[in-house]
N, C-alpha and C positions, 0 to 999 in steps of 0.2 A: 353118218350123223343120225342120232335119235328124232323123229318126230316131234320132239317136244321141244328139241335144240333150233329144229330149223324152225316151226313157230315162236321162239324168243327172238332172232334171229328177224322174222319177216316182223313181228310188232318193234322192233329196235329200229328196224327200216321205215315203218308207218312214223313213228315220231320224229326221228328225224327228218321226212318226207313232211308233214306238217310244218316242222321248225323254218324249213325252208320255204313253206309256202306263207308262214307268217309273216317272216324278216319282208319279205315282198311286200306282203299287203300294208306293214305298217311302215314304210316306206311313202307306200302313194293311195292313202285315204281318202282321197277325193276323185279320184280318175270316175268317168263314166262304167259304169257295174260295178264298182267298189259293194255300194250296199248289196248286191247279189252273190257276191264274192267274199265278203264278208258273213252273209246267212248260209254260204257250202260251205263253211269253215266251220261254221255251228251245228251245220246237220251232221257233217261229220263226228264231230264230240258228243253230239245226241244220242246219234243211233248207237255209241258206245256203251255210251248209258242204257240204252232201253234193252240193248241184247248184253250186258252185262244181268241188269235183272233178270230175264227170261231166263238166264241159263240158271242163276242163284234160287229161281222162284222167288222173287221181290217184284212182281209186278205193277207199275205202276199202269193204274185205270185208264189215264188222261195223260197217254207221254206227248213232248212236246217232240213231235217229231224234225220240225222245223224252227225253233228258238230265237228268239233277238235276244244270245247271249251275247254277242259283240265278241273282239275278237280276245279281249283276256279273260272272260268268264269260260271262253271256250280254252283259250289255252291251258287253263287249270284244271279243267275236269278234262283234257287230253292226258295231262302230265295223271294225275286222278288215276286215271284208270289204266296207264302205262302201266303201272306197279301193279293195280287189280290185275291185268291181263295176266303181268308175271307171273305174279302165286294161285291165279287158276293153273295156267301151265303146267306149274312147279308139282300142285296138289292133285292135276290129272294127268300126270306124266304117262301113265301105266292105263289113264282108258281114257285117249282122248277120242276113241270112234263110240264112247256110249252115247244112246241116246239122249237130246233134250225134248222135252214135253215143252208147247207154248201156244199160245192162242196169240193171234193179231189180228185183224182188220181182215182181212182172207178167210181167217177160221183156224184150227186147230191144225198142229203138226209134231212132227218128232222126222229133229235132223242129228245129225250124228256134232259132237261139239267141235271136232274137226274141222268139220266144213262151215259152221259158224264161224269161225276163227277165221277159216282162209277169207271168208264171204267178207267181214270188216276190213282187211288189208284191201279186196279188189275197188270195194265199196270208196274206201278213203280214196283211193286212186283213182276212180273214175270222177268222183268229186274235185278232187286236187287238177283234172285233168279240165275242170270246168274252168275251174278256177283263173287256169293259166290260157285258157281260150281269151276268158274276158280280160285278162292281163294283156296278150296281144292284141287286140283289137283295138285297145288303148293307146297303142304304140308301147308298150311296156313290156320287155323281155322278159316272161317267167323263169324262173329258176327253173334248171334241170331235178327233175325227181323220180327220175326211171329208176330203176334197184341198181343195176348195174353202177349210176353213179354213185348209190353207198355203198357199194361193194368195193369199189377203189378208194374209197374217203375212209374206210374203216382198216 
């Protein structure tokens, strides 16, 4: 399989790995961590956003790195930038290890887009994995969102 297939492949998993962490939370809106659980759901669609710019050079000055988009402003710019991820894919099929130039909070770097790419799936997962911490402590079973379980569901 192409590098490029198996990155369509892990972001098809990232969204569905959201969809499942949504149905949950909007489920039980009021549990204790809801509102913290609700703000990982938005960093997650954030920082899509802000490394989808870096990679375009669309830099926003003042990203919001952490949002009160709540949970459908974030659903939409998840779905949003599903498709952007696609057709970067799609349109760096052939050099997805060029480099990207970007400046953040740290300073100035250049990573290859690859590893960008993989960095938002681990990213979301670590988030999604907060997530479902505060879901059980709740008493609330989080959903399964290992890959492995969309590896069978697909």
């Amino acid at each position: 399989m192409h590098s490029a297939d198996r990155l369509l492949r892990l972001f098809s998993y990232d969204i569905w790995a959201n969809d499942q962490i949504l149905l949950t939370l909007q489920d039980h809106l009021d549990f204790p961590g809801a509102e913290q659980a609700i703000s990982c759901y938005g960093h997650i669609a954030s920082t899509q956003e802000v490394w989808y710019g870096r990679i375009k050079n669309q830099v926003d000055e003042n990203p919001k790195i952490w949002p009160d988009y709540g949970l459908s402003v974030a659903l939409q710019k998840l779905k949003t930038y599903t498709e952007k991820w696609r057709l970067l894919i799609e349109e760096n099929r052939s050099e997805l290890d060029r480099n990207i130039s970007y400046t953040n909070s740290k300073g100035q770097f250049e990573t290859p887009l690859s590893d960008i790419l993989h960095h938002l799936i681990i990213h979301g997962q670590h988030h999604r994995a907060q997530i479902a911490s505060l879901l059980r402590r709740a008493g609330i079973a989080p959903p399964g969102t290992d890959f492995i379980f969309f590896c069978r569901s697909n």
